[in-house]
C-alpha positions as CSV (number, residue, x, y, z in Angstrom):
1,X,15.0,22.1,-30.8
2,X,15.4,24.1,-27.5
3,X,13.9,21.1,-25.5
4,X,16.8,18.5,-26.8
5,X,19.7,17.4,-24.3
6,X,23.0,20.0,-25.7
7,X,25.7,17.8,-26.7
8,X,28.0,20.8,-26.3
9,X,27.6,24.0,-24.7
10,X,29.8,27.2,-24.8
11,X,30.5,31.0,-24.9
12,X,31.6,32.5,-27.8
13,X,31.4,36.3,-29.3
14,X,29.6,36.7,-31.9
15,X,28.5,39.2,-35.2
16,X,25.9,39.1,-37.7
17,X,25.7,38.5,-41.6
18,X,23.2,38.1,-44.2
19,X,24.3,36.8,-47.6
20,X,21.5,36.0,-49.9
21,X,23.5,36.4,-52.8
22,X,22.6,40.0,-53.4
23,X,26.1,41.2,-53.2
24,X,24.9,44.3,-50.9
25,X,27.0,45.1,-48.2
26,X,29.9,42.9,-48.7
27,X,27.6,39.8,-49.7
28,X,29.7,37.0,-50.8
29,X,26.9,34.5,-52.1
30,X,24.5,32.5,-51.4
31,X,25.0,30.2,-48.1
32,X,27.5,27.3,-48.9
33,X,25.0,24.9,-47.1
34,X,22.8,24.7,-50.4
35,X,19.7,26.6,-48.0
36,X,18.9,30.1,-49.1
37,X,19.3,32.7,-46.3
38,X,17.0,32.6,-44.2
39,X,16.3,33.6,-40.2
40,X,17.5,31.1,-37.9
41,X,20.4,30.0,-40.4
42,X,24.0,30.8,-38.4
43,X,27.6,30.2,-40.2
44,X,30.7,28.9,-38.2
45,X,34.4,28.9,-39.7
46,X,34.5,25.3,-38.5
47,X,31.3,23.0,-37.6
48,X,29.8,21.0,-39.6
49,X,27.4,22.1,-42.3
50,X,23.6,21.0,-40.7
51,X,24.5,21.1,-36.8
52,X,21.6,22.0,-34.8
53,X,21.4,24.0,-31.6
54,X,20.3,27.2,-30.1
55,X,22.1,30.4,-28.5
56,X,20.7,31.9,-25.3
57,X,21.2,35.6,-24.4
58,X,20.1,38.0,-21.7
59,X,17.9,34.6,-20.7
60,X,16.3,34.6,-24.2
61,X,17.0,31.4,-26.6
62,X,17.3,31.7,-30.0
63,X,17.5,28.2,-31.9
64,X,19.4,28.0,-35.1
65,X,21.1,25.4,-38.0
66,X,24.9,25.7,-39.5
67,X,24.6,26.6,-42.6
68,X,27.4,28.6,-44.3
69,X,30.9,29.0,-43.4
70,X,32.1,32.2,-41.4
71,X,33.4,34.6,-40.5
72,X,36.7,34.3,-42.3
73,X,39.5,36.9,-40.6
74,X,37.5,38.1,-37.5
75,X,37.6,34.2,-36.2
76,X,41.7,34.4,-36.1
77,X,43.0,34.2,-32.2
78,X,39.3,32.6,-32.1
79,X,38.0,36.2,-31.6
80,X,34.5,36.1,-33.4
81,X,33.5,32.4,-33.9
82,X,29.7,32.6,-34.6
83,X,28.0,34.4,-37.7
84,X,24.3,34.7,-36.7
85,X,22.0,35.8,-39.2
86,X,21.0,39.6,-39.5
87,X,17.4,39.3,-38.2
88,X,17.8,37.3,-35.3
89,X,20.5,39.1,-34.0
90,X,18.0,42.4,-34.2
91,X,15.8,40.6,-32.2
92,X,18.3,39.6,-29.9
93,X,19.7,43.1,-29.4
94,X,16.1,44.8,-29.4
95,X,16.5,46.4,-32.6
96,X,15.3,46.8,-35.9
97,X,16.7,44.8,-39.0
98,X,16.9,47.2,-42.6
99,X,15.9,45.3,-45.6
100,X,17.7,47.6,-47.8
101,X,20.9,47.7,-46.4
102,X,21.3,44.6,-45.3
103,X,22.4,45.8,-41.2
104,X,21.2,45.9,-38.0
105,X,19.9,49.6,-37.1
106,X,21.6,51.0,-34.1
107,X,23.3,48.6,-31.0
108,X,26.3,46.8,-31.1
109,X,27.7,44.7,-34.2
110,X,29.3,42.4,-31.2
111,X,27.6,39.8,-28.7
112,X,28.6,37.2,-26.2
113,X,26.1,34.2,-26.3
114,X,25.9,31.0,-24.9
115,X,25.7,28.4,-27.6
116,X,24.1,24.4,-27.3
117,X,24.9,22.3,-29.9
118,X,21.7,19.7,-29.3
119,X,23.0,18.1,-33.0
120,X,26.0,17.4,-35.2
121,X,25.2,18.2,-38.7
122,X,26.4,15.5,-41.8
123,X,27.7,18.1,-44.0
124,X,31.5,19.5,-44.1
125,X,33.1,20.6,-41.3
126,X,34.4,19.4,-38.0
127,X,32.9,18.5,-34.6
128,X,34.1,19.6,-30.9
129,X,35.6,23.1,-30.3
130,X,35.7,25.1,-33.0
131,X,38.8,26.5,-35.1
132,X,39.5,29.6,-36.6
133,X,38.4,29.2,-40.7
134,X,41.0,26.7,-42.7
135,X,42.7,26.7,-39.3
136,X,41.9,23.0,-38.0
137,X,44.8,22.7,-35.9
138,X,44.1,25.7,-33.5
139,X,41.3,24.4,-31.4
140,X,39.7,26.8,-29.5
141,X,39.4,25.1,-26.3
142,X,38.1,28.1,-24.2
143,X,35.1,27.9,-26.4
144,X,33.7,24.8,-24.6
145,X,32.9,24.0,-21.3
146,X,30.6,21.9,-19.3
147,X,26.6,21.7,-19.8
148,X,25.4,23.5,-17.0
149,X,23.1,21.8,-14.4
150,X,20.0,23.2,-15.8
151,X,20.2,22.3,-19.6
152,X,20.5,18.6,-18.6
153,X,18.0,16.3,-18.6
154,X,16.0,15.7,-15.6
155,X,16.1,12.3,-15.7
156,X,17.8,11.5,-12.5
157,X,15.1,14.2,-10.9
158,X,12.3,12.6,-12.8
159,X,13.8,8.8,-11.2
160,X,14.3,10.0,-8.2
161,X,10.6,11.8,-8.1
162,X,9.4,8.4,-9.3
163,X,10.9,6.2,-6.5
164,X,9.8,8.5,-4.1
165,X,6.5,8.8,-5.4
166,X,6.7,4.4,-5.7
167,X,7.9,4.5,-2.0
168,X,4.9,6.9,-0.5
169,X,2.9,4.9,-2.7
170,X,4.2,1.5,-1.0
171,X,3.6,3.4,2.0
172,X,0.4,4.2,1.6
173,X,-0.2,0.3,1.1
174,X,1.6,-1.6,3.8
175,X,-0.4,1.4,6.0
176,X,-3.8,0.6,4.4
177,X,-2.9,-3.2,5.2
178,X,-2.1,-2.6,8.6
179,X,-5.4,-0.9,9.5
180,X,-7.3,-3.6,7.3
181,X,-5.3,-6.4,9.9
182,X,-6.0,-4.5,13.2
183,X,-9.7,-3.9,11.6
184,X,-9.6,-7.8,11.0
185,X,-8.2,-8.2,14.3
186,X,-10.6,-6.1,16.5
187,X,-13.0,-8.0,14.5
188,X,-12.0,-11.6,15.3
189,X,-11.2,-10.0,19.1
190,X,-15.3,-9.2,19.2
191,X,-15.9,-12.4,17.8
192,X,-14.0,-14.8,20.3
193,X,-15.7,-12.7,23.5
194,X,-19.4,-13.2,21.9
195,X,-18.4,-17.0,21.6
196,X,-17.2,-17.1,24.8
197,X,-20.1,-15.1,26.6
198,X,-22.7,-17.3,24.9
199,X,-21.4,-20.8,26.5
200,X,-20.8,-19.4,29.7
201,X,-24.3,-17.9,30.0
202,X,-25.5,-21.1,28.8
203,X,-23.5,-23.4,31.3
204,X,-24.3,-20.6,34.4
205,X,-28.3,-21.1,33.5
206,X,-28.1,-25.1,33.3
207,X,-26.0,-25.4,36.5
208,X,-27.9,-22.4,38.7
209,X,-31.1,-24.7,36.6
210,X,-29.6,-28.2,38.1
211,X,-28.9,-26.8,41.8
212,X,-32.4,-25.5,42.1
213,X,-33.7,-29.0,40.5
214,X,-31.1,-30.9,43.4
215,X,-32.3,-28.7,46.4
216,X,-36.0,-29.0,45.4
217,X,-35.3,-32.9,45.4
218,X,-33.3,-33.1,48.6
219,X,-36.0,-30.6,50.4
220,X,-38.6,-33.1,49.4
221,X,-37.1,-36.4,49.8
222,X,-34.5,-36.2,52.6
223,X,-32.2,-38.2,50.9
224,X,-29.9,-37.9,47.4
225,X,-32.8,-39.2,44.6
226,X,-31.8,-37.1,42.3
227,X,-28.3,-37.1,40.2
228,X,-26.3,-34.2,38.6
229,X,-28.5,-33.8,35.7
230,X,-31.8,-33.7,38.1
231,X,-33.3,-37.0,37.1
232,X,-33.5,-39.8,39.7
233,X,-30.7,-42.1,40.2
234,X,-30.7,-46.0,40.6
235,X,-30.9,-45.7,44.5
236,X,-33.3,-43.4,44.5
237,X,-35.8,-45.4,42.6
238,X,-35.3,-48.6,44.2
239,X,-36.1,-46.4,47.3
240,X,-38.8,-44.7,46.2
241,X,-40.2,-48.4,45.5
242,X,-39.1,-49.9,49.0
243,X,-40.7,-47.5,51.3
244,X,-44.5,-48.0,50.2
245,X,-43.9,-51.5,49.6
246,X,-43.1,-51.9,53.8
247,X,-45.6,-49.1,54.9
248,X,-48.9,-51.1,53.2
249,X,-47.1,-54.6,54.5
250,X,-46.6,-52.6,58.2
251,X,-50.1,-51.3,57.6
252,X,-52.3,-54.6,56.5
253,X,-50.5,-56.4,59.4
254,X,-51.6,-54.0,61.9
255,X,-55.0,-54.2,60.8
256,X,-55.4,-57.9,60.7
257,X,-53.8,-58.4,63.8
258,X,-56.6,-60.3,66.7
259,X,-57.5,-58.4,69.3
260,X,-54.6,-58.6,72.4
261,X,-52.3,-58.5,69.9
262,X,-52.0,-54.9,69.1
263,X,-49.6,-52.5,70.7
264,X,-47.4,-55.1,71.6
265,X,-49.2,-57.2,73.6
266,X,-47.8,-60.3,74.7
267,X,-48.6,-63.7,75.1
268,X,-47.2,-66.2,77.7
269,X,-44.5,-66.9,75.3
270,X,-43.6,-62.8,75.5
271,X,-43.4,-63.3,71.6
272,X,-46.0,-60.1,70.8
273,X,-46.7,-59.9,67.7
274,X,-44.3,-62.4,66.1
275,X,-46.6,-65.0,68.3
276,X,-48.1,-68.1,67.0
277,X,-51.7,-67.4,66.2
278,X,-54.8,-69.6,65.4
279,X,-56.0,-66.9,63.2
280,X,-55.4,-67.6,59.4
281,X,-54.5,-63.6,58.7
282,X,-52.4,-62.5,61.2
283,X,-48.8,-62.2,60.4
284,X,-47.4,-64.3,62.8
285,X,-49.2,-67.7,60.9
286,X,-47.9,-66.4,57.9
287,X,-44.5,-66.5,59.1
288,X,-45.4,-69.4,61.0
289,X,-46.5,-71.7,57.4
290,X,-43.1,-69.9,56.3
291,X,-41.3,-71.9,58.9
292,X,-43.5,-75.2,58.3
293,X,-45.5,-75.3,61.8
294,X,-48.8,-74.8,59.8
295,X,-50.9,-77.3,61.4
């Protein structure tokens, strides 16, 4: 009951009673709520019959139910307004309730307590700020004032504890994502600079491979045989085909020359060796059956 949110909170003086019907001590009855006496059971001259709540004193609670009217003349002026029941109000003062009498042994008769109404009961009676007994038109307004602070609900802690639990939490995320990206990142990073090392190795061994090729070519040949890709051009082969083609022609004709003819020699034409000849090999009647003097 002490855990519910009061609906109504207050200071009031209060006494104790305990009628159980006995008629010791000024007993009036039983309880007019229809519950035999009992501990926990409190009487008011005005709320109604079956509210619920608890009184705290000297930082102790005492939870209770209304259920008997009381007291009658002390509540006048709004003096006494709460009847607590003879054994909790022992317990409350520290002291020893007498079963035979009736009373609490030793202390005060009096307290002030702090009450919280956590429930209004169904029975007779009226709600709000309680009246002096068959007085419902003097309200004792003093009686109530606000819930303090710490008897209200925490549920404007417990929201704000939850957002900023939501926002760390949201935190915590858009952090974990950020690392994850630069992770991503520094990964992709590493990735680009491997594929861009492995073609540029590549293209620095074929070209350093195609320069060597072209030098080797050029060293060897004297002229430009070879292409950018180290194979041998158009030119180059028709070259390479020219060039025995005219030494073996150069060199049969030399050979196969008549004697007086070699060296230059010249005849009384001064023709050398583009001269007429009787001889059926030389070059010069070759050139000469070329030119149709074959005779």
């Amino acid at each position: 009951m002490s855990n519910d949110t009061p609906i109504q909170y207050g200071e009031v003086t209060a006494t104790y009673f305990w009628d159980d019907g006995s008629g010791i001590n000024g007993d009036t009855g039983a309880p007019a709520g229809g519950e035999p006496m009992q501990k926990g059971l409190f009487s008011s001259p005005s709320w109604p019959l079956g509210t619920e709540g608890y009184i705290e004193y000297e930082g102790e609670q005492h939870e209770f139910f209304i259920g008997d009217r009381g007291p009658g003349e002390p509540s006048n002026d709004c003096d006494v307004l709460l009847d607590i029941d003879g054994k909790t109000f022992a317990d409350m003062m520290g002291e020893e309730w007498n079963e035979d009498s009736l009373v609490v042994n030793g202390g005060n008769g009096h307290a002030e307590v702090e009450y919280f109404i956590t429930k209004w009961g169904d029975g007779d009676g009226d709600e709000g700020a309680p009246h002096p007994f068959q007085q419902p038109d003097n309200k004792c307004e003093d009686a109530v004032a606000p819930v303090p602070e710490e008897h209200l609900p925490q549920e404007e802690e417990d929201e704000e504890e939850a957002e900023e639990e939501q926002a760390e939490e949201e935190q915590a995320k858009e952090e974990e994502s950020e690392d994850s990206s630069e992770k991503q990142d520094e990964q992709e990073a590493e990735e680009e600079e491997q594929q861009d090392a492995a073609p540029a190795t590549s293209e620095d061994e074929g070209q350093d491979d195609g320069v060597t090729a072209e030098t080797a070519a050029n060293d060897l040949s004297g002229f430009g045989l070879m292409n950018a890709e180290g194979a041998p051009s158009a030119t180059g082969l028709l070259v390479l085909a020219i060039i025995p083609a005219i030494l073996i022609a150069l060199a049969f004709a030399w050979i196969r020359r008549p004697a007086g003819a070699h060296a230059g020699a010249t005849d009384d034409s001064g023709k050398g060796l583009m001269a007429e000849s009787d001889g059926r090999h030389g070059i010069a009647s070759f050139i000469d059956r070329l030119r149709g003097n074959d005779k």
